[in-house]
N, C-alpha and C positions, 0 to 999 in steps of 0.2 A: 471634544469632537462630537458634533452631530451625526446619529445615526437614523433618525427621524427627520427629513426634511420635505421642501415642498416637490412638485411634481417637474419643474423645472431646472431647481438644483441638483436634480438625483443624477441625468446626463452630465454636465459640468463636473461634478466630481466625481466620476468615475472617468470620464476624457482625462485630467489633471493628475490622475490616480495617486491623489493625495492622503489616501485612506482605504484602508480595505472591505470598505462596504458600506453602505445605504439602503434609506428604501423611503418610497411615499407612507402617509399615513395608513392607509388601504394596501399596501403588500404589493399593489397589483404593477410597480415600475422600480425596480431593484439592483445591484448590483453587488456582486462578491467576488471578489479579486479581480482579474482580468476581460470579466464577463460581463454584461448586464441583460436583465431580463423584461419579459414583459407576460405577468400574469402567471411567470413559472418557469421553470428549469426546459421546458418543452418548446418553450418558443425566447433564444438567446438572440438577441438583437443583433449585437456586434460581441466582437474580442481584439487584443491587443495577443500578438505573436511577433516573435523575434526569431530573424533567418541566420543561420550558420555564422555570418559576420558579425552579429550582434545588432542591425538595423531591427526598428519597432514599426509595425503595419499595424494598419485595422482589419481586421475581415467584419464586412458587414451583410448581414443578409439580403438575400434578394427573394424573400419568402415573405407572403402577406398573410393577413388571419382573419382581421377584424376592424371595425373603424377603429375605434379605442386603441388597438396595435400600431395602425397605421400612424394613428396623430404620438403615439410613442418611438415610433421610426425617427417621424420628421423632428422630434426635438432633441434626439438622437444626433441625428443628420447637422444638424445646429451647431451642437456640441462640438464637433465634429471637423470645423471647415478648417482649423488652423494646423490641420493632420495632415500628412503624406507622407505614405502611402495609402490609401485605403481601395481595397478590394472586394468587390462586390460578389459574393460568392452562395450557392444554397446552403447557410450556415448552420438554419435547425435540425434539419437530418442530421449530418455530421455529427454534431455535438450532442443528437441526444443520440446516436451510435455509439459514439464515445463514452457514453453514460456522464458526461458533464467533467472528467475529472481534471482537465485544465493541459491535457496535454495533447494543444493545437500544431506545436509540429512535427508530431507522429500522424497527425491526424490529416495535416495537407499532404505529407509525404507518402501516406498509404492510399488515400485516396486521388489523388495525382491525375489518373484517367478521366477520373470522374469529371473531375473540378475542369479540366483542359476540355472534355468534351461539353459541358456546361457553356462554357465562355464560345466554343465555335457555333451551337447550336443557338446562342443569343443573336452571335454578329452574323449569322445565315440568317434568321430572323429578320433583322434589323433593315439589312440586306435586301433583301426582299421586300420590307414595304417601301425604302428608297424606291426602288428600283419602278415599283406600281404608285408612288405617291404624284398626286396633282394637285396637291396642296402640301402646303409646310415641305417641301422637299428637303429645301435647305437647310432645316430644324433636324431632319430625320438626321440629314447626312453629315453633321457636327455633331449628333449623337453619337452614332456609327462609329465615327475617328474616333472619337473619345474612348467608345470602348474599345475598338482597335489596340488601341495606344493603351490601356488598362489592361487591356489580357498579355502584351508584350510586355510588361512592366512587371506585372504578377510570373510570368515565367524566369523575367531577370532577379528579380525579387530571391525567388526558391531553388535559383541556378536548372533552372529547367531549358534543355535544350528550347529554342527559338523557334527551330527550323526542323519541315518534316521533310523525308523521301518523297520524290513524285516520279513516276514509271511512267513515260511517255516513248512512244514507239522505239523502244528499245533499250532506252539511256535511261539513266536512273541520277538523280540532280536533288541537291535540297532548295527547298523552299523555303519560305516567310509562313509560319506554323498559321501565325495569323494577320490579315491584311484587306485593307479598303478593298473592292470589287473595281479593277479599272473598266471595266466598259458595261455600264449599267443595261445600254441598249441592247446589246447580246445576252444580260441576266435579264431584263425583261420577255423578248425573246424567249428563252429557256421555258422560264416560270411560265409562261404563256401555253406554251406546248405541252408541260407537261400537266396543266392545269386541263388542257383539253386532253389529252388521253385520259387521265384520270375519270373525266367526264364522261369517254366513248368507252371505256371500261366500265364504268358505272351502267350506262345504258346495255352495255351488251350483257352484262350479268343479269340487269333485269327481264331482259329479255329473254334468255336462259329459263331464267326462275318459271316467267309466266308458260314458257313451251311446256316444261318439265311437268307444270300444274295443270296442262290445258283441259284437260278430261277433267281434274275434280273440280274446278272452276266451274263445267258447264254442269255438273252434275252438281253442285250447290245451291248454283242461282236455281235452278231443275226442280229444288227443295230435296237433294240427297239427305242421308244422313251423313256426309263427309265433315271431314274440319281442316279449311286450307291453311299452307303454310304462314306462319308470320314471316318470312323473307318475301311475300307477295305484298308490293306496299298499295298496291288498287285495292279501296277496299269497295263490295261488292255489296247489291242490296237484293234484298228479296222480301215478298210478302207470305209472313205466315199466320193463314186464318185472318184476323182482320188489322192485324200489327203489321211494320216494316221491321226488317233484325237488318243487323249490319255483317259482313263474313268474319270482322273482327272483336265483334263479345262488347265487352266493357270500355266503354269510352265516354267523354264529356262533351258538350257541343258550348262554345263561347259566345255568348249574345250578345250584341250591341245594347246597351241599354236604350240610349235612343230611337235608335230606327228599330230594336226590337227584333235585328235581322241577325241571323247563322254569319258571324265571322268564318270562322273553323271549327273543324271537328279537331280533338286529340285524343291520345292514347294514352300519353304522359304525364303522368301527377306533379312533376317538379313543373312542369308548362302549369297546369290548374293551379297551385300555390303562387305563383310567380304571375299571374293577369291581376291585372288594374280592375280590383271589384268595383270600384269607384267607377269606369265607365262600360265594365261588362259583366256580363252574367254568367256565372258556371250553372250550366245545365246537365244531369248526366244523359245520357241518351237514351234510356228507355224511357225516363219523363219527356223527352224532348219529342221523341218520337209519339210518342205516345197522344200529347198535345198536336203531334201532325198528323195521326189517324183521325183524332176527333175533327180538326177543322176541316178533311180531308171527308169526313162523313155528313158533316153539316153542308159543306159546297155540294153536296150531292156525286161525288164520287171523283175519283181522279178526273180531270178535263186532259182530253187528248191537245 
C-alpha cells in the first residue's frame, strides 16, 4: 500500500477510500480517513458523512484560498463525479471549529442554522444576478435550479424539515424552505428599488455629513487649524505658503505612464499594491504635489 503518491492519485484514493491515508511527495495535498486536505488541517477540501440511515454524502467546500488550492479542488472535483450526493457547503470553518476530529455529524446537526442559512443566501445571490443578467441568463438560471435542487436534497439528506412558516395577512402557511424565484420581473423590480434607496440613503447621509461639517470645511479651506471628518468623502484643497495640502493627509496619486496624466487619487494601500505598475505610476502626494508647485511656479503662477 502506497502512502507516498503522485498529485493526482491522492484524490482517487481517498474518493475510493481504499486506504486510510495518503499524501503527495511535498505534504502540501493529503488525506486521512474521511478527509482530505490541502496544505493542512485548516483548509479540508471535502469529507465523506453518513445520515441517520446509513446513506454516504460528500460535503465539499465552497471556501477558496489560493491558485495551488483551487487547482486541488478541481482534481478533487474529478475524483468526485461518480458520487452522489455531494453538498457544497462552508466546510473549513466548521471543521476546523470542530478541531478536525472526524465527527461531521454532530457537526451538520449543530450547525444546521448555519449551513440552511448559507445555502438561502447563495440561491438570494444567484437569484439576483438572474434576475439583472443580459448575458448568459440561461447559464445563471440552470445554475440556480441546480442549487435549488441541492439545498432541497441536503435538507432530505439530514431529515431537515423542507418547509418554512410564512405569516401573511394573517394566516400562517408553510412553504418550500427553498425554491426557484417564479417571477423574475418583479425580483428585478425589487432589487432595482431597493438598489435605489440604498443609493438616495447614501446621498442623504452625505449630505448630512457635509451640513454637520459646513463651518469647519470653510474654516479649513480659510487655512484653520481644524481637521475634518474622514466620513466627508470631498476631499478639499488649499494652498499652504507655496505648497497645495489635501484636507485628507496621506495619499497616493496613480499616473498614467503614457500620457503621464493624474488617473486618480487614493487613500488605500490595498488600491496601491493592487495597480498595474506596468502601465502606471504610484506617486504619493506630497511628491506629486509637490512636482505641481514647481511646474506651477515655472508657468509663472496659476493661469485663471
Amino acid at each position: 500500500m502506497k502512502r507516498v503518491v503522485n498529485s493526482s492519485e491522492v484524490p482517487h484514493l481517498w474518493a475510493h477510500q481504499t486506504q486510510d491515508g495518503a499524501r503527495t511527495p511535498n505534504g502540501n495535498l493529503y488525506f486521512e480517513g474521511k478527509t482530505i486536505y490541502s496544505y493542512g488541517a485548516h483548509f479540508p477540501i471535502a469529507t465523506f458523512v453518513s445520515n441517520a440511515d446509513g446513506r454516504t454524502a460528500v460535503l465539499f467546500t465552497t471556501r477558496t484560498y489560493s491558485i495551488t488550492t483551487a487547482g486541488h479542488c478541481s482534481t478533487v472535483r474529478q475524483a468526485i463525479q461518480h458520487l452522489s450526493p455531494v453538498f457544497h457547503v462552508p466546510l473549513t470553518n466548521l471543521l476546523c471549529r470542530y478541531g478536525n476530529d472526524g465527527s461531521v455529524q454532530s457537526l451538520v446537526a449543530d450547525n444546521k442554522a448555519a449551513l440552511l442559512t448559507d445555502y438561502l443566501a447563495r440561491i438570494e445571490r444567484l437569484s439576483a444576478e438572474v434576475a439583472r443578467a443580459k448575458a448568459h441568463r440561461d447559464w445563471k438560471f440552470a445554475e440556480l435550479t441546480k442549487l435549488v435542487a441541492e439545498a432541497n436534497e441536503f435538507c432530505t439528506f439530514f431529515a431537515i424539515d423542507p418547509t418554512v412558516e410564512q405569516h401573511r395577512d394573517g394566516l400562517v402557511t408553510r412553504v418550500p424552505r427553498f425554491a426557484v424565484p417564479q417571477d423574475f420581473e418583479a425580483l428585478r423590480a425589487n432589487l432595482a428599488q431597493a438598489a435605489a434607496q440604498k443609493s438616495a440613503a447614501a446621498r442623504e447621509r452625505k449630505r448630512e455629513i457635509a451640513e454637520r461639517n459646513t463651518e469647519n470645511i470653510a474654516e479649513w479651506c480659510a487655512g484653520g487649524n481644524v481637521s475634518l471628518s474622514y466620513e466627508i468623502d470631498t476631499v478639499y484643497l488649499r494652498i499652504e505658503g507655496a505648497e497645495v495640502v489635501t484636507s485628507k493627509g496621506a495619499s497616493w496619486v496613480i499616473v498614467d505612464r503614457k500620457t503621464n496624466k493624474a488617473v486618480l487619487e487614493t487613500y488605500n494601500p490595498k488600491v496601491v499594491r493592487a495597480i498595474n505598475k506596468a502601465k502606471y505610476t504610484v506617486v504619493p502626494i506630497l511628491q506629486y504635489l509637490g512636482d505641481l508647485n514647481r511646474a506651477i511656479k515655472a508657468n509663472g503662477g496659476i493661469q485663471p
